[in-house]
N, C-alpha and C positions, 0 to 999 in steps of 0.2 A: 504493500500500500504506500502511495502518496503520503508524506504527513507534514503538515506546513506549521511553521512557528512562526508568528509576526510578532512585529513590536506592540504592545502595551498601550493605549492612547486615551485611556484616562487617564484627567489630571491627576499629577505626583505617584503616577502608579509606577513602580522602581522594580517590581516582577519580572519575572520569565517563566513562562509555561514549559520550558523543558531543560533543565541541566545539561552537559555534555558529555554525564553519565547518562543520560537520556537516550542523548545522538547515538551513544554506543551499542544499547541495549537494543533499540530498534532495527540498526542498519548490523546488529549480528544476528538477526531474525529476517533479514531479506529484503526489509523497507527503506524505504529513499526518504531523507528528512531535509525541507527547505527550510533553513531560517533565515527572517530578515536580518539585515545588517544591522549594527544597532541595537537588537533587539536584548541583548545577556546586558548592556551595559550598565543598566541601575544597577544589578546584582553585582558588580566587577567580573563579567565574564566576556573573558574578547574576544572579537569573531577569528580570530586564529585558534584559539582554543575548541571550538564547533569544528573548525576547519579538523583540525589534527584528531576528532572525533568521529570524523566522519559525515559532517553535515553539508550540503551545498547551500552558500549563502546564495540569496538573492537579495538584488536592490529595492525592491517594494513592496508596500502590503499586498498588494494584486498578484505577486510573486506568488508570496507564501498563503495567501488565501485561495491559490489555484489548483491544492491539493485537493485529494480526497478525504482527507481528516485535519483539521483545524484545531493544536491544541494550545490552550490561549489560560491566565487566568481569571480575568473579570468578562463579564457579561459583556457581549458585541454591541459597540454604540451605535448611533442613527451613522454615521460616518459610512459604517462597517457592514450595513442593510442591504449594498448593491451587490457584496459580492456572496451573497444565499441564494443560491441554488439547490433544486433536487439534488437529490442525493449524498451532497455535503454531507459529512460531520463534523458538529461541534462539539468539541468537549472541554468544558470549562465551568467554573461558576456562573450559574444563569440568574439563580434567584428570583424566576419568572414571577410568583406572586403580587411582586413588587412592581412587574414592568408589562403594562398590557400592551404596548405597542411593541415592544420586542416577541411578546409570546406571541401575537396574530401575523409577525413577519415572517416568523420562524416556520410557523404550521402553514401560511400561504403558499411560501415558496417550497414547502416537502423535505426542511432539511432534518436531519436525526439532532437533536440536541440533548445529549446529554451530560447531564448535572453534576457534580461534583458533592452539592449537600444532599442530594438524595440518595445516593447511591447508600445502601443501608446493609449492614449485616443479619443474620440470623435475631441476633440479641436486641435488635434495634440503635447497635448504635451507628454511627455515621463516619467513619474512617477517614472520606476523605477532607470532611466540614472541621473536625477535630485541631488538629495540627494550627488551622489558622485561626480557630476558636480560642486556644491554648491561646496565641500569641496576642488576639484581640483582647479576649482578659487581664494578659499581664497589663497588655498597652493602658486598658482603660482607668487604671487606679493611677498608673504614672502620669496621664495625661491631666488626670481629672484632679489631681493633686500638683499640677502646674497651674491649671485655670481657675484654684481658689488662692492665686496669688494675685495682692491687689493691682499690680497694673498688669492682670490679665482677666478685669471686671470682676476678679472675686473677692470675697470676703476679709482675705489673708488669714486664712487661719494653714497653720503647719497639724497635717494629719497626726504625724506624731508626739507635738504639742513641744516641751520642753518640762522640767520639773514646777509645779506651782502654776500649772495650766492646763489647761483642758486639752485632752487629745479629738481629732476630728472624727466625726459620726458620717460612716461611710457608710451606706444603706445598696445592699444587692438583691436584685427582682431575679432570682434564680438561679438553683445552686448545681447547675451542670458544669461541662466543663470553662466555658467561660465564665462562670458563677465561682466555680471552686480557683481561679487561675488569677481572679479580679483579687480573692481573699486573700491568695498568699501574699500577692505585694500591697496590700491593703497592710495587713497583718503587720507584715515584715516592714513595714512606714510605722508602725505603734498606734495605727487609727484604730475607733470604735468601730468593730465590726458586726453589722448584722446581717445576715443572709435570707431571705423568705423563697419557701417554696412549697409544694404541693405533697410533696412525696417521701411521707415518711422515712423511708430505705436511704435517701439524697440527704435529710439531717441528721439522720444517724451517722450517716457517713463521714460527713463533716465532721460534726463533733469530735469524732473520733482523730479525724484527722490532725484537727485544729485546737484540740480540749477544750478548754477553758478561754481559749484565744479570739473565740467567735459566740455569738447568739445567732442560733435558729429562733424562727416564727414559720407560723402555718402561715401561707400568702393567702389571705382572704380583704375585702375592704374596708374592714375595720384598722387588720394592721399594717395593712402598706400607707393608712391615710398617716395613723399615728406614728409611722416609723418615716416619711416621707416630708411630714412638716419639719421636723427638728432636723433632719440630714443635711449635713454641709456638706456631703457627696453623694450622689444617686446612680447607680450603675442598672442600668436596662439590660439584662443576663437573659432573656427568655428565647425561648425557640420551640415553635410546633413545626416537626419538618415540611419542608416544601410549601407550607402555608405564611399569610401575613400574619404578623406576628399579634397578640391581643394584646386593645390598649389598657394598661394596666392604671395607667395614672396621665388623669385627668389636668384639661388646664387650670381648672379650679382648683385644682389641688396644689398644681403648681406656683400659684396665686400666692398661696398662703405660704411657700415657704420665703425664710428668711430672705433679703436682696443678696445677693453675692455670692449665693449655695449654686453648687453645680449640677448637672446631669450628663450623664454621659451615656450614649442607646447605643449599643452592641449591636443590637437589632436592627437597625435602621434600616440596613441592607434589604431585611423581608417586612418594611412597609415601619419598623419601630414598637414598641411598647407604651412610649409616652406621646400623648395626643399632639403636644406641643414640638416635635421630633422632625426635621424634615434633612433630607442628606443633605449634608458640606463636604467639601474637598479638602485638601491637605491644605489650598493656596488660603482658603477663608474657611479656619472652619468652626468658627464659633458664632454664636448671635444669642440675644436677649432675649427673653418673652419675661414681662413683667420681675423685669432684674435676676433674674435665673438666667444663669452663662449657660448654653444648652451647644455640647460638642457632639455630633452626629457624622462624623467622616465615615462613608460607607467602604471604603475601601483602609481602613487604619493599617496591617499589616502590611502593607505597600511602602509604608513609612521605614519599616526595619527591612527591607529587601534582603538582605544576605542572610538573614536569620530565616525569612520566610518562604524564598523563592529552593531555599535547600528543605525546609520542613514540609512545606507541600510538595514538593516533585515526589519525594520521598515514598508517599502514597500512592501520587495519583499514576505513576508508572505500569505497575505489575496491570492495573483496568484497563489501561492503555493500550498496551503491549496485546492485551486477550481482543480488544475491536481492532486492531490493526491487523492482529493474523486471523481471524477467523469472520469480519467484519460484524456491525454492530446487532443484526439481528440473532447472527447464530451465536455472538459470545451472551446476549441479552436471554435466550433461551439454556444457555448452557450453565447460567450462574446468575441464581434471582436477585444478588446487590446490583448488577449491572441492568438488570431490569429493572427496578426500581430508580435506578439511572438518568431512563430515556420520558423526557420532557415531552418531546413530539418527535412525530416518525411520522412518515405516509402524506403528511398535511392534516395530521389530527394532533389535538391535545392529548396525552396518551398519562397525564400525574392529574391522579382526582382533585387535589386541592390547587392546583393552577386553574385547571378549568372554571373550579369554582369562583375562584376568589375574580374570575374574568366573566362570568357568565357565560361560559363557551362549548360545547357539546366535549363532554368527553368521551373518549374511545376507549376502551382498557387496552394496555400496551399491547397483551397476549392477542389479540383481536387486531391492530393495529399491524402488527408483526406477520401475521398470516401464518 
């Protein structure tokens, strides 16, 4: 198979969809890999490096979009729409919930797009969402504890306080893996930590992890409202796969807290948590609603490129590797996390809660697939 790597074209995205242990793995299985020129450089990967891997660089996105499989790490922008075609694969973060003009592109033109946070295990958890989940947690307590410094519109309070002062109350909407990744450098700052969540088994686990160094609460709206007003940090942790994400907290809510308290939506990417939530970029990415510094960068991991663009390949390889040699329908039958994978195939919406969250007929993939 064809397989093309372009450059990256949202802002501040510092990415690369495929390492040069990538290039290796592929083109020792029989496949041809373009990548754009350009394209490894946020991560420090030079195109002599692909080269000596075995890649053929080309000069354009049209290059590397001319492949039979496209693998990329964020969702394809409006830029990016002309070159979908039948039969294309995509394989990358889609995060369709979020994007109804990308998902009706996608299924118009017949291409396979498949997902990166749906792709699911046995166990339900999510393999290849994981890795940059990890990294968005850590980011969000380090970020969020930059923008409660006062000439970054916050508050100035230092999370971990100093002796004869209060330490900052840092409040997390969900204690998965970026819930539990938000706490440790939360933790590890000396801030007040509290975690809310749904599932018993997830604060047990905590605690355990964390002892005495965290409070669990059941997330109901009694105590997100009372753990929400007093928060000098807000971390949006939630995630129903492939779905937008539920608003947990209200503008009203947000009204009430202090001026100069922060939020920070992990989420934002699948629609946000907080009603008040809408995506920013790395160039701008904070803004006010009623004195709440509200940071929403939908792409954050893109910020630490060399930490992220080696965490994620790291995964998304071995799914890779199975639709390039056996191509997407038969690796999608052969192994059901890949099936739960595929976003649209045929010109159908083929993932229930994309359809939904778009109002859009869905197909079921096995149906879709023939």
């Amino acid at each position: 198979m064809l397989i093309g790597v372009p450059k990256e074209i949202k802002t501040r995205e510092y990415r690369v969809g495929m390492t040069p242990a990538g290039v290796r793995a592929f083109v020792g299985r029989g496949h041809k890999v373009l990548v754009q020129q350009g394209a490894g450089e946020g991560s420090g990967i030079k195109d002599e490096v692909y080269v000596r891997a075995g890649a053929t660089m080309v000069p354009t996105a049209a290059d590397a979009w001319s492949a039979e499989m496209v693998v990329k790490v964020k969702e394809p922008l409006a830029a990016e729409y002309g070159f979908f075609r039948k039969d294309l694969i995509v394989y990358t973060y889609l995060h369709l919930a979020a994007e109804p003009e990308l998902t009706r592109k996608l299924a118009e033109t017949g291409v396979a797009g498949v997902a990166y946070e749906t792709i699911e295990l046995a166990d339900g958890s999510l393999p290849l969402l994981r890795p940059m989940s990890e990294v968005a947690g850590r980011m969000s307590a380090q970020v969020g504890a930059a923008c409660l410094q006062k000439e970054h519109g916050g508050k100035g309070i230092l999370l971990g306080g100093v002796p004869g002062t209060r330490r900052g109350r840092v409040v997390i909407l969900g204690g998965g893996v970026v819930g539990k990744n938000a706490a440790t450098i939360a933790v590890g700052m000396g801030a007040q930590v509290t975690v809310l969540d749904v599932r018993g088994q997830t604060m047990e686990y905590l605690e355990d992890v964390f002892g005495g160094a965290i409070e669990t609460l059941y997330s109901n709206a009694d105590n997100i409202e009372a753990c929400v007003q007093r928060a000098d940090l807000v971390i949006g942790a939630v995630l129903v796969t492939g779905a937008k994400a539920p608003k947990l907290v209200t503008e009203k809510l947000i009204s009430e807290m202090e001026k100069g308290s922060v939020v920070v939506d992990v989420a934002v990417d699948q629609g946000g948590c907080i009603e008040t939530c809408r995506p920013t970029t790395h160039d701008n990415p904070t803004y006010e609603v009623h004195g709440v510094v509200h940071y929403c960068v939908a792409n954050m991991p893109g910020a630490v490129s060399h930490t992220s663009t080696w965490a994620l390949t790291n995964t998304t390889l071995q799914y890779g590797l199975a639709i390039a040699d056996k191509g997407v329908a038969a690796a999608a039958r052969a192994d059901r996390a890949v099936l739960l994978g595929v976003n649209t195939f045929g010109g159908a919406v083929t993932y229930g809660p994309v359809a939904q969250a778009h109002n859009l007929e869905y197909v079921p993939v096995e149906r879709a697939l023939g």
